[in-house]
C-alpha positions as CSV (number, residue, x, y, z in Angstrom):
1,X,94.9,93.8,112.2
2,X,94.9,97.7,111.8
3,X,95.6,96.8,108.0
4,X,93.1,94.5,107.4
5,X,90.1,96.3,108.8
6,X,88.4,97.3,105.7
7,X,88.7,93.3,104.5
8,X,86.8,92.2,108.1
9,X,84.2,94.9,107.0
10,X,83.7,93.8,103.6
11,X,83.0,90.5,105.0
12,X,80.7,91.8,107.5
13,X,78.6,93.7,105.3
14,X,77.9,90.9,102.4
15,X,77.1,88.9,105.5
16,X,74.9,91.4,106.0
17,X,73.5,91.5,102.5
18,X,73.0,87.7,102.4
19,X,70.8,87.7,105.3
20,X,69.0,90.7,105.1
21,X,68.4,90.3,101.1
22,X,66.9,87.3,101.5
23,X,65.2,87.9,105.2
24,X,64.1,91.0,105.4
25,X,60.5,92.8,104.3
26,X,60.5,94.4,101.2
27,X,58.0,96.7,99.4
28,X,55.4,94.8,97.7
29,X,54.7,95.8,94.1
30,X,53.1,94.4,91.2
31,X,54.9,91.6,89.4
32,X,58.1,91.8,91.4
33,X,56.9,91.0,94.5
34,X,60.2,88.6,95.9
35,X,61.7,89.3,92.8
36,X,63.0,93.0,93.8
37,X,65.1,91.1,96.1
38,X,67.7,90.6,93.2
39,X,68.3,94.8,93.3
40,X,70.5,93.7,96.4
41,X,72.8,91.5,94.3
42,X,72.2,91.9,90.5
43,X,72.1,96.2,90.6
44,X,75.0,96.3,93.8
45,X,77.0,94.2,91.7
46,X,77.3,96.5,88.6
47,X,77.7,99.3,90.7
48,X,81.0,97.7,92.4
49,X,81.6,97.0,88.7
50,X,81.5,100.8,88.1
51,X,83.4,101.8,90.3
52,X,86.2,99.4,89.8
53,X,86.3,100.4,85.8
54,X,86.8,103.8,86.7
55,X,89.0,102.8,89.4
56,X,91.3,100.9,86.2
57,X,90.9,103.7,84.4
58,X,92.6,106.5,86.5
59,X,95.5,103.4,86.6
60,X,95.6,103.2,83.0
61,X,95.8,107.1,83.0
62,X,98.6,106.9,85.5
63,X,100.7,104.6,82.9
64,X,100.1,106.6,80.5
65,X,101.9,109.2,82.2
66,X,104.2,107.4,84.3
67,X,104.9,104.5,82.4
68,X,105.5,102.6,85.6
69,X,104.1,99.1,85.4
70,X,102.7,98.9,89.1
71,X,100.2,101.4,87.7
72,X,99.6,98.7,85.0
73,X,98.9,96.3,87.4
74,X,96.3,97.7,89.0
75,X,94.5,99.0,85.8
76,X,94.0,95.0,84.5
77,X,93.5,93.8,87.7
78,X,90.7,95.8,88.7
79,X,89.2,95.5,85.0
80,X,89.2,91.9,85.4
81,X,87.8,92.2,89.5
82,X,85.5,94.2,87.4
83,X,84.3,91.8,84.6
84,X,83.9,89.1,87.1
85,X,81.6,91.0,88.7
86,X,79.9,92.0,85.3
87,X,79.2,88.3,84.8
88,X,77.5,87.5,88.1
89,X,75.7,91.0,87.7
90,X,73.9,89.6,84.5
91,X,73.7,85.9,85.6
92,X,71.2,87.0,88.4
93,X,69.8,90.1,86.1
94,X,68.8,86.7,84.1
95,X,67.0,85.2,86.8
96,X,65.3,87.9,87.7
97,X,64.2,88.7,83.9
98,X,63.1,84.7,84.0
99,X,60.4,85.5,86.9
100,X,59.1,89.0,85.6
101,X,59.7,89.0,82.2
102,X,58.8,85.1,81.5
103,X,62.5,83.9,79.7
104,X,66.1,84.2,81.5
105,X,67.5,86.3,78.1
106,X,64.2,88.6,76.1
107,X,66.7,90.1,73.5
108,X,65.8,93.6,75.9
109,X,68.2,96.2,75.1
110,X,69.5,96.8,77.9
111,X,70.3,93.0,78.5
112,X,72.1,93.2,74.8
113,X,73.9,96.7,75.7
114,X,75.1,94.9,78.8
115,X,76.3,91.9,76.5
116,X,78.2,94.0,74.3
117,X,80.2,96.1,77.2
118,X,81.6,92.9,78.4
119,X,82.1,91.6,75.4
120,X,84.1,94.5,75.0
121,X,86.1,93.8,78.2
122,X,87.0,90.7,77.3
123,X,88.3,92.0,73.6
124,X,90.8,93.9,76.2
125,X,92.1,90.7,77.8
126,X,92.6,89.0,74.4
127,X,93.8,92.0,73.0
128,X,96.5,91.7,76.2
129,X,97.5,88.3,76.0
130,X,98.0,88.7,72.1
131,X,100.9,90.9,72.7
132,X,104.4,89.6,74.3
133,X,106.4,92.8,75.0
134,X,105.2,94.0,78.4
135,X,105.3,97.9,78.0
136,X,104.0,97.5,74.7
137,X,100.8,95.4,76.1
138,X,100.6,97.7,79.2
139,X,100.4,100.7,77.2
140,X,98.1,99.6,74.5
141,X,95.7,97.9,77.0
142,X,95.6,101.4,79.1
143,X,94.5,103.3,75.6
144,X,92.0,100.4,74.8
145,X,90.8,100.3,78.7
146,X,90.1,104.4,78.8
147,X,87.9,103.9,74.8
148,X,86.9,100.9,76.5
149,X,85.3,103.0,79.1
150,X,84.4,106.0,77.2
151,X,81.9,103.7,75.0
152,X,80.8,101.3,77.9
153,X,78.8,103.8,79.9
154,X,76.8,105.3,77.4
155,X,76.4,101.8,75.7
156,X,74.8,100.7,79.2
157,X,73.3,103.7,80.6
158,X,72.2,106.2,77.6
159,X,70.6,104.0,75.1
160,X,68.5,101.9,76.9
161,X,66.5,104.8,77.8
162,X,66.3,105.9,74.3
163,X,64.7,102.5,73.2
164,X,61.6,100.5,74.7
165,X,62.9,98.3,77.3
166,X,61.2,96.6,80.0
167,X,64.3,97.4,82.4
168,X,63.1,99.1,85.4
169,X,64.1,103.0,84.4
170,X,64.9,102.5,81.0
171,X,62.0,102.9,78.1
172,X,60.3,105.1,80.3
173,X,59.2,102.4,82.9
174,X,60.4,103.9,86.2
175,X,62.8,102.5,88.5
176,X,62.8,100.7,91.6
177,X,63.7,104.4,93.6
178,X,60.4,105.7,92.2
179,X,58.7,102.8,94.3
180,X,60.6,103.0,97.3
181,X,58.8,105.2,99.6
182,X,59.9,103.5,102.9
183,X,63.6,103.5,102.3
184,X,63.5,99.8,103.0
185,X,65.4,98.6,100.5
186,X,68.2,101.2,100.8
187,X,69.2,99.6,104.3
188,X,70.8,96.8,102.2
189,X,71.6,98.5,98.9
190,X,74.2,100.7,99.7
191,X,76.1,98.5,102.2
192,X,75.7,96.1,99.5
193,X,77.6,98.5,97.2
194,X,80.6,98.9,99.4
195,X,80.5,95.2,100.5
196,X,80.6,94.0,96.7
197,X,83.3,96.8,96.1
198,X,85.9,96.2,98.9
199,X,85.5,92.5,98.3
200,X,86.6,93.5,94.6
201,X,89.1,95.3,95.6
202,X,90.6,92.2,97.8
203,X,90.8,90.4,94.8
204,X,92.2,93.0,93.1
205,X,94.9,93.2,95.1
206,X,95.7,89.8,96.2
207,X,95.8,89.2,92.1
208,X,98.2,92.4,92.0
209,X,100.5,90.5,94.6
210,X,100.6,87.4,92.6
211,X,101.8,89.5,88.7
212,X,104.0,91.0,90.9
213,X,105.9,88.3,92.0
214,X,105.4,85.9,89.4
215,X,107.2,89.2,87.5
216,X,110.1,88.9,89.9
217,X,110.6,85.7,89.9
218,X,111.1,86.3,85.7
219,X,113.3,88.3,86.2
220,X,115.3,86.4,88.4
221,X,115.2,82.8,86.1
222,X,116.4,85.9,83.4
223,X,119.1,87.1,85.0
224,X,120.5,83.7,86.0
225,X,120.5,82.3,82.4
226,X,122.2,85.3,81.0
């Protein structure tokens, strides 16, 4: 029980999110009125995203170093806890884009830089699977995850703002903190970050359990044939 309090909390608090994202008051502004409701799901879940790339890349960093393959684990594990959330983060940006900006996909840069990062992600799982010596696809997925990383946040956060985008604080169109004066919506956002994060990093881990002993079980078949 003591070990398992941090998964009882990440279920509490994306109960929590569910029912208070969709129940609760929220500010009402111009042209998002319900629509802000999707900064609980669509924004909290590239922020878990976040912090689970940067979480791959101190693994990868630790591989690099160490060349241990639990680290290696961890790094694609959390990359691919990571992408997963990537893809739900731009399935409901979609929707929310469909009722404010009139079409699920506008061609706005940010949607396209967003396109592009996990397109780059998943360029780092074919990349994996393409190679069959496992130190060799460990250590040239942890140099491709770190570049990976290096290009993704710029890609995401720094030109968008440089171009004209409709994305609330990109273009110069300010974003949703500028609105919220009653702190309303931060009562679910930030549990909504940790929620969304520990709930990646269950998967993470139970995923890391599973190459793990699928690994061992390899060996085992290995050993018995020679």
């Amino acid at each position: 029980m003591k070990k398992s309090w941090w998964k009882i909390l990440a279920i509490a608090l994306l109960a929590y999110t569910l029912i208070a994202g969709l129940l609760f008051d929220v500010p009402r502004l111009p042209i998002l009125n319900e629509t802000i409701r999707a900064l609980y799901f669509h924004v909290t879940m590239w922020f878990g995203m976040i912090i689970m790339l940067v979480v791959a890349v101190v693994y990868s960093v630790k591989y690099l170093r160490a060349n241990e393959l639990r680290y290696d684990d961890l790094a694609v594990e959390f990359t691919n806890a990571a992408i997963l959330f990537g893809v739900l983060g731009i399935l409901t940006g979609m929707l929310w884009a469909k009722f404010t900006w009139g079409d699920y996909w506008s061609g706005d840069p940010k949607q396209n830089a967003s396109a592009i990062g996990l397109l780059m992600y998943f360029a780092y799982l074919i990349l994996r699977n393409s190679l069959t010596d496992v130190h060799q696809r460990a250590r040239i997925g942890a140099v491709y995850n770190i570049f990976a990383f290096a290009a993704f946040i710029p890609l995401i956060f720094v030109l968008p703002r440089l171009t004209d985008s409709l994305h609330p604080g990109n273009g110069g169109n300010p974003g949703f903190n500028a609105y919220d004066l009653d702190s309303k919506l931060r009562l679910v956002f930030y549990p909504a970050i940790i929620g969304w994060t520990l709930l990646g990093t269950w998967i993470s881990s139970v995923r890391v359990r599973l190459r793990r002993a699928e690994r061992k079980i390899e060996d085992r078949l290995i050993n018995q044939v020679s």
